[in-house]
C-alpha positions in Angstrom: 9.9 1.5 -29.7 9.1 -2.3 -29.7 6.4 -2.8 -27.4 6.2 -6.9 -26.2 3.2 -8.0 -25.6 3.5 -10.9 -23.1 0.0 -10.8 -20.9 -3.8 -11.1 -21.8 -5.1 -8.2 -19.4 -5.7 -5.1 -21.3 -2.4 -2.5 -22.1 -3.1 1.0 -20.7 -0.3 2.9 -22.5 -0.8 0.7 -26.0 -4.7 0.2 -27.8 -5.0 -3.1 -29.2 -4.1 -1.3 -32.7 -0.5 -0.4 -31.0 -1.2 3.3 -30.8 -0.7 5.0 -27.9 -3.2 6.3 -25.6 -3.1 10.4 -26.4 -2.6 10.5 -22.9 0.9 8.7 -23.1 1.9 10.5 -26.0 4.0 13.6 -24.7 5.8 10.8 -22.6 6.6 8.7 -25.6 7.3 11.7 -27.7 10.2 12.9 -25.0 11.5 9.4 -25.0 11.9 9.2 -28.6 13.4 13.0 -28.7 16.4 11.8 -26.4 16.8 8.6 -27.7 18.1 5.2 -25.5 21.5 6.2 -25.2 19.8 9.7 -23.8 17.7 7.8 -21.8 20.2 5.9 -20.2 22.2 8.6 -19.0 19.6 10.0 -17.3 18.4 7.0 -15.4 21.5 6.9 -14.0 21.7 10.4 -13.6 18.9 9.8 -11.4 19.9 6.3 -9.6 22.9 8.6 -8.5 20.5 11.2 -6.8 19.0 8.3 -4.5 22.4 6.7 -3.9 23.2 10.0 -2.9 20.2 10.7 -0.8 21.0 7.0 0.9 24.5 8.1 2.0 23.6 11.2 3.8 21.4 9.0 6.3 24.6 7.1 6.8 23.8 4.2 4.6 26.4 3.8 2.8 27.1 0.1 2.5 26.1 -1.2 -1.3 23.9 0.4 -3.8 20.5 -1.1 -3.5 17.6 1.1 -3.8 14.5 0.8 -4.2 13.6 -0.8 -8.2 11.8 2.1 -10.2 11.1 2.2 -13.1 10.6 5.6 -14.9 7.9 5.4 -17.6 5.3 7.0 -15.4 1.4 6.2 -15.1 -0.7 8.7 -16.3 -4.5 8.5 -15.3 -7.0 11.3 -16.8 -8.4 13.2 -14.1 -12.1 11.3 -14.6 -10.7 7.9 -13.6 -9.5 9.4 -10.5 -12.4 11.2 -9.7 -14.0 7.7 -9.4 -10.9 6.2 -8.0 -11.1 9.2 -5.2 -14.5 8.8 -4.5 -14.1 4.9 -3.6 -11.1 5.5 -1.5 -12.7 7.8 0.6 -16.2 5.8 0.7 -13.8 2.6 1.8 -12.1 4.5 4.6 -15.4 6.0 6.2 -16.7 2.3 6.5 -13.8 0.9 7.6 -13.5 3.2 10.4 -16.9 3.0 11.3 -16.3 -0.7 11.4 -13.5 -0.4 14.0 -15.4 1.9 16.0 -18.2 0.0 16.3 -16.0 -3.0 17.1 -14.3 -0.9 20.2 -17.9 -0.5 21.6 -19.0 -3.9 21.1 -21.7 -3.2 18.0 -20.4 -4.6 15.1 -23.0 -6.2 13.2 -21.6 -6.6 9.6 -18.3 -9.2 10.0 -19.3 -12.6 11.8 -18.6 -12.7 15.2 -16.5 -16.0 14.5 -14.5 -14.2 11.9 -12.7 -11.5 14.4 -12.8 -14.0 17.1 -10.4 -16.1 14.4 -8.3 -13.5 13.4 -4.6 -14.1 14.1 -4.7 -9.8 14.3 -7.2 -9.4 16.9 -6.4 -10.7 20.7 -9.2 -9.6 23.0 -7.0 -9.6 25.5 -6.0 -6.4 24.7 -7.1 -3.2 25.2 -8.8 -1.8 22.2 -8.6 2.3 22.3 -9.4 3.6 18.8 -10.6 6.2 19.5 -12.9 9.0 17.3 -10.7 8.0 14.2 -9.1 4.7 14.5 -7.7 4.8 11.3 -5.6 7.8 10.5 -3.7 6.0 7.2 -4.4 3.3 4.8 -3.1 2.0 1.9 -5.5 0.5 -0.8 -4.5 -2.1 -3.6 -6.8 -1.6 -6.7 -6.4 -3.0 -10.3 -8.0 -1.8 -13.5 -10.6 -4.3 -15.2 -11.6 -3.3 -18.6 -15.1 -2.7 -19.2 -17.4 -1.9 -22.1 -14.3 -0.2 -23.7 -13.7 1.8 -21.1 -12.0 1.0 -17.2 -13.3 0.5 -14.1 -12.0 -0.7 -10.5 -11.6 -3.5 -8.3 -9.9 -3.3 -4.6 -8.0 -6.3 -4.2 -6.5 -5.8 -0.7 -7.1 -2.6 2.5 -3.9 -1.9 4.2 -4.7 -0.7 7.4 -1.5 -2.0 9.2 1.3 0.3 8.6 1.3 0.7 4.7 4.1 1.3 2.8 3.8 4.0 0.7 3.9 7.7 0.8 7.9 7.8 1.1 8.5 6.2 -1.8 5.8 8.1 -3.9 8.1 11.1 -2.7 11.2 9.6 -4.0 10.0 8.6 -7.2 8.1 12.2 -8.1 11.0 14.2 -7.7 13.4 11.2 -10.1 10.7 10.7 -12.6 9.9 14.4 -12.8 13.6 15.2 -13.5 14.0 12.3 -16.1 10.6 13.6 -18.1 10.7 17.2 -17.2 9.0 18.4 -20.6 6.4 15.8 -20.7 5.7 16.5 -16.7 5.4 20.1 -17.6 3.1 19.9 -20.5 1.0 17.2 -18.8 -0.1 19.3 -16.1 0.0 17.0 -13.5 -1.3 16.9 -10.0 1.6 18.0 -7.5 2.6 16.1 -3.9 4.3 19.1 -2.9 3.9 19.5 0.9 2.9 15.8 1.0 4.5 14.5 3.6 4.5 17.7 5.8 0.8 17.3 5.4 0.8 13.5 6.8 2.9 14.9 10.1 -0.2 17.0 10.8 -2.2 14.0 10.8 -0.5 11.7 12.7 0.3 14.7 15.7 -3.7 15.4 15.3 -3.8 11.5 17.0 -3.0 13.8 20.2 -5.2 16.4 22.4 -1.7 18.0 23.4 -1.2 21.4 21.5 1.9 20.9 20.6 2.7 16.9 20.5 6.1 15.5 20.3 5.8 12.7 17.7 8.3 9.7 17.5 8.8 7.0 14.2 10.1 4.0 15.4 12.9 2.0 13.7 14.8 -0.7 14.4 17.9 0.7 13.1 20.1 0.5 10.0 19.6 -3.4 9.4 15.9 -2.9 9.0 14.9 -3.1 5.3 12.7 0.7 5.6 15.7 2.6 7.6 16.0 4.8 4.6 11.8 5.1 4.3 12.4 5.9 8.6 14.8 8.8 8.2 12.9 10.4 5.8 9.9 10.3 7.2 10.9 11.8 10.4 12.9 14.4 9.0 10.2 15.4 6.8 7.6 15.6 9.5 9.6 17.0 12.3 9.9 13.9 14.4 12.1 12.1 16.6 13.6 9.0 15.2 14.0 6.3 18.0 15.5 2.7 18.4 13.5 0.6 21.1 16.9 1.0 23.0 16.3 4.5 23.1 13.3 4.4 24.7 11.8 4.0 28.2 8.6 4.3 30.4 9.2 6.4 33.1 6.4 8.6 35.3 3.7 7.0 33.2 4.5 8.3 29.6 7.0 7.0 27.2 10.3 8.8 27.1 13.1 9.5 24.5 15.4 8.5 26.6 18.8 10.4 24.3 17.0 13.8 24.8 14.7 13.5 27.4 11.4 13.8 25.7 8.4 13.1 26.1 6.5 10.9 23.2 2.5 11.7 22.3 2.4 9.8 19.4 4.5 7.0 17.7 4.2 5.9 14.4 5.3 2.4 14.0 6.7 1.1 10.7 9.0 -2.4 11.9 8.1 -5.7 10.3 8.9 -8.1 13.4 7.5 -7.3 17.0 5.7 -4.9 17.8 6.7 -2.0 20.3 4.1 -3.4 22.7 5.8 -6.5 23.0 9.2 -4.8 23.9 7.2 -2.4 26.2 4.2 -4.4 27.5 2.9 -0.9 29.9 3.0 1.1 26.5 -0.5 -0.8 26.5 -1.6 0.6 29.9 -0.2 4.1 28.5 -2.4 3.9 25.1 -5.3 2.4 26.7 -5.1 5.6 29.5 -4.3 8.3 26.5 -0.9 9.2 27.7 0.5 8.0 24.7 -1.4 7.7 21.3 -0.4 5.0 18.7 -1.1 5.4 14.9 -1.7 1.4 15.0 -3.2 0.4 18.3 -3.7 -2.6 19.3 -6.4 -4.6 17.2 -6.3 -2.0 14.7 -4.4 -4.7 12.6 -8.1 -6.6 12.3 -9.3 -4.3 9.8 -6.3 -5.4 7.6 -7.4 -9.3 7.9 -7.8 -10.8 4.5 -11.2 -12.2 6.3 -12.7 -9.1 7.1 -11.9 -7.9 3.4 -15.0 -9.7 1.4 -17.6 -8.2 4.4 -16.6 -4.2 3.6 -19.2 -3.6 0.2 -21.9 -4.5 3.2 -20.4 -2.4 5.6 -21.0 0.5 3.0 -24.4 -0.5 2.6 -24.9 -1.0 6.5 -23.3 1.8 7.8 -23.0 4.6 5.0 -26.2 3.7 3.1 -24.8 3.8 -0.2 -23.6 1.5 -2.7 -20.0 0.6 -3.3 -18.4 3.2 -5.9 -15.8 0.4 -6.4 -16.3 -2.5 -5.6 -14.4 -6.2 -4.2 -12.9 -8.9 -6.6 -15.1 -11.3 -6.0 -13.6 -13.5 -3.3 -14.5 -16.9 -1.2 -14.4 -17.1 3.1 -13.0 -20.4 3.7 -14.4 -19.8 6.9 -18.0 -20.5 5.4 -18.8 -24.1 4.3 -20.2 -23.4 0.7 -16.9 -21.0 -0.1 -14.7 -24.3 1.5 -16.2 -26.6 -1.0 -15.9 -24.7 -3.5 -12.0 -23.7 -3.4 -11.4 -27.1 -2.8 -13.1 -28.2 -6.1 -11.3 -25.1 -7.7 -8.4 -24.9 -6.0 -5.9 -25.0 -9.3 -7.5 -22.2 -10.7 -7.8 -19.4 -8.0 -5.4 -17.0 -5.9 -5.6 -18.2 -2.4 -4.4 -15.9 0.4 -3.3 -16.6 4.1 -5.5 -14.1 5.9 -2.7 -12.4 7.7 -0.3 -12.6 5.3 1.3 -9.2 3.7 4.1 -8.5 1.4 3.1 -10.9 -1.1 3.7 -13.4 1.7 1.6 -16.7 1.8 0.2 -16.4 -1.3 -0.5 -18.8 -3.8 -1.6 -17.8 -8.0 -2.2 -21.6 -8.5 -2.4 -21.5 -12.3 1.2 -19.8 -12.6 2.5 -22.8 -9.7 3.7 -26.4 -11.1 1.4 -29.2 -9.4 3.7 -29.7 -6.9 3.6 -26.3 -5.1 0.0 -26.3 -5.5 -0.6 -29.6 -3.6 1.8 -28.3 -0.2 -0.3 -24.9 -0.3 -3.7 -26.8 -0.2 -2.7 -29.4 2.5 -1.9 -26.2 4.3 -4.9 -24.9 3.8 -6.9 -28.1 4.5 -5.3 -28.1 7.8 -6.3 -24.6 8.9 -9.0 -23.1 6.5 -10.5 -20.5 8.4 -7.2 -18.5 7.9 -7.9 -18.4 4.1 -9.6 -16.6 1.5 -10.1 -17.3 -2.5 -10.2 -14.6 -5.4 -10.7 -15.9 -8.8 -8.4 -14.9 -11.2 -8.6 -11.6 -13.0 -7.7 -10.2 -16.4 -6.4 -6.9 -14.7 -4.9 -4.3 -16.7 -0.9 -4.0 -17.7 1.6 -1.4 -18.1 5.0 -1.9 -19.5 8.8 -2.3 -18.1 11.3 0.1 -20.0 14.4 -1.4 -20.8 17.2 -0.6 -23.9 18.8 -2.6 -26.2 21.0 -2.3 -29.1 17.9 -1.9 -31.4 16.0 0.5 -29.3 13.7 0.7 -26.5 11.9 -2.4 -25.5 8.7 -1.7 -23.5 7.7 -5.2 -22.2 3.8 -5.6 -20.8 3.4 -6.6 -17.4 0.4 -6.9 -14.4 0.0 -3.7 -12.7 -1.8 -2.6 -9.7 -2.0 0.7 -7.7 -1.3 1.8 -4.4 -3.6 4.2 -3.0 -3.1 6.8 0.1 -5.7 7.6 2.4 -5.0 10.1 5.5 -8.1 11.1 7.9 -7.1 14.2 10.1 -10.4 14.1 11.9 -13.4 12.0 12.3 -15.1 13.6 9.6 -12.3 14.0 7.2 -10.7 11.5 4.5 -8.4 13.1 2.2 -6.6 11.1 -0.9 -3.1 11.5 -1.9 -3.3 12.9 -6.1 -0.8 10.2 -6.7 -0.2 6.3 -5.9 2.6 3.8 -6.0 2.2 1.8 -9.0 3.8 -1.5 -8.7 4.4 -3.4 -11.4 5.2 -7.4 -12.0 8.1 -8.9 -13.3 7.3 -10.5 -16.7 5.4 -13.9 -16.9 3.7 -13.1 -12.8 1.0 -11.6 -11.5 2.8 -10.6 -8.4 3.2 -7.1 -8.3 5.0 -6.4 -4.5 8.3 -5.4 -4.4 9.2 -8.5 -2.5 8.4 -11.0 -5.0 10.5 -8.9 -7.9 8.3 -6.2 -8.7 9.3 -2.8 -9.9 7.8 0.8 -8.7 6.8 3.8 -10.6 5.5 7.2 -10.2 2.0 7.9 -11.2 1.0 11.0 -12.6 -2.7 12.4 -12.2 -4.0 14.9 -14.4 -5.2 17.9 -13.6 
């Protein structure tokens, strides 16, 4: 195997010796055992399966699915103890955060920075409810430290993160492409995964028996697949906006007649509250209950991001188990100048951007790009934040040649579930979406060329 070493973060499969980590080695050893020609028979073995899994929810227009990549993640179970125990810290605070912000006692975030927010319209009613935040998805990366790793959350994603679907997908490929080294690995399972996250969202209703509804804005919408899935998985009704109505004060599937309790909304342009302006009325009275109510979306503002290590202190008591990349508010006047001074050396984020949308790396931009992004940001700066760059860890891309495999280092980040059945409750999905970034960029989202894979967590 010819590993290509490309970036200056730390490898986690390779030592700087080029051993492998003993951890990787049952993987590598499998590889080797089939050989590239082996390998690629299986890939596509398994590319066929999803293909096939696409065509029996009717799509059956091209072959684009989701980009994985099959050389799996493995993390020893004490990094994801600590891992576990700053997901879970994270998600208390942040809940607390939006429940104090429903009864008007927020203390931590600046009044001026939720009064900014192009997430939060007071306008609205705000009905979170005992727990506001039943799912999140959390972006960490792996810094090394004193030979060792530790943790840094770059990004909370409170507002309908992406996520457990694909982790779904990608177990049962990756298991089938490495079976032995699965097997011998002893890896943490995500059997009954998904069942599990329909108990949580139907525990958003007091009705004993709630009909729950994912909305979808049909087949042209980029998560269809991710839709049907989901709510065949979970039991639920999959509805169009067409399909639905208020009628008598509840919201109705209007093809069968149902009535909806909860609706789990997972549609990148408008918002089912702007097709159906009385679903508000309906939420804000508790005849219907939405996974992402209104000004929910704040706690996923970019702005409220660098303010959650005091919430912990604030509101918990404790100190942060992992903590924030350290980051600048353009919204306060020391952080402004700064950036400004900085501004070609620094990741600079639109505060309501997702997606990898509205982001600039400036030292991987030419000048050019760099000078448009900061006139943008001169011209609205309280919708920014700054991160200085970091050295995060790598993984590596698996491709074959005629020589071989070639496993090419690249940025990596994790993807991290959080679901919280009650108020008391925060429970951690033993796996994550890794996403990893094309060679030569930092940018790990799918959008901006990056490529999934499963992670595997030790028992």
């Amino acid at each position: 195997m010819r590993f290509q070493r490309a970036a200056s973060g730390p490898n986690e499969v390779f030592r700087p010796d080029g051993d492998a980590f003993p951890h990787y080695e049952p993987v590598l050893r499998e590889m080797e055992t089939l050989g590239p020609a082996g390998w690629d028979e299986r890939l596509q073995r398994a590319r066929g399966r999803l293909l096939e899994e696409q065509r029996g929810f009717g799509l059956l227009e091209g072959d684009r699915i989701h980009p994985v990549d099959y050389l799996p993640r493995v993390v020893p179970a004490d990094g994801w103890r600590k891992l576990e125990r700053g997901v879970v810290q994270r998600m208390r605070a942040i809940n607390e955060f939006l429940r104090r912000l429903e009864a008007g006692k927020e203390e931590v975030v600046p009044e001026e920075v939720v009064a900014s927010s192009a997430l939060y319209d007071p306008r609205l009613p705000t009905r979170f409810g005992g727990v506001p935040a039943r799912q999140a998805g959390f972006d960490i990366v792996v810094l090394e430290s004193n030979g060792g790793w530790d943790y840094v959350f770059i990004e909370d994603n409170i507002k309908m993160p992406i996520g457990l679907v694909p982790m779904s997908r990608m177990r049962a490929r990756t298991a089938e492409v490495l079976p032995e080294s699965y097997a011998a690995l002893g890896v943490r399972p995500l059997d009954g995964m998904l069942e599990r996250f329909g108990e949580v969202l139907r525990a958003a209703s007091p009705q004993p028996d709630p009909a729950l509804a994912v909305l979808t804005d049909g087949p042209s919408d980029q998560y269809y697949l991710d839709h049907n899935i989901l709510a065949r998985e979970v039991g639920a009704v999959l509805a169009e906006r067409h399909e639905l109505e208020v009628d008598g004060g509840y919201l109705v599937h209007k093809p069968t007649g149902r009535r909806l309790d909860v609706i789990y909304e997972r549609i990148e342009e408008g918002r089912i509250y702007d097709a159906f302006p009385k679903l508000r009325e309906l939420h804000a009275a508790g005849r219907v209950s939405a996974v992402f109510p209104p000004n929910q979306d704040v706690a996923d503002d970019k702005g409220v991001y660098p303010f959650i290590p005091d919430m912990i202190r604030a509101y918990l008591g404790e100190e942060p188990v992992v903590d924030n990349a350290e980051t600048y508010s353009l919204a306060v006047e020391d952080d402004y100048r700064y950036v400004m001074d900085h501004f070609d050396e620094l990741v600079v984020k639109s505060r309501s951007g997702w997606g990898g949308k509205d982001v600039l790396i400036a030292p991987e931009e030419p000048e050019e790009a760099i000078a448009e992004f900061k006139k943008k940001v001169e011209k609205d700066p309280v919708q920014y934040i700054a991160q200085e760059i970091l050295d995060f860890s790598t993984h590596v891309l698996c491709d074959t040649d005629e020589d071989g495999y070639v496993l090419r280092d690249s940025y990596a980040d994790y993807r991290i579930i959080a679901l919280c059945p009650d108020a008391d409750t925060v429970e951690v999905v033993p796996g994550a979406m890794t996403r990893v970034a094309g060679p030569g960029s930092r940018l790990v989202n799918i959008s901006s060329g990056g490529r999934m894979k499963d992670t595997w967590i030790l028992e």
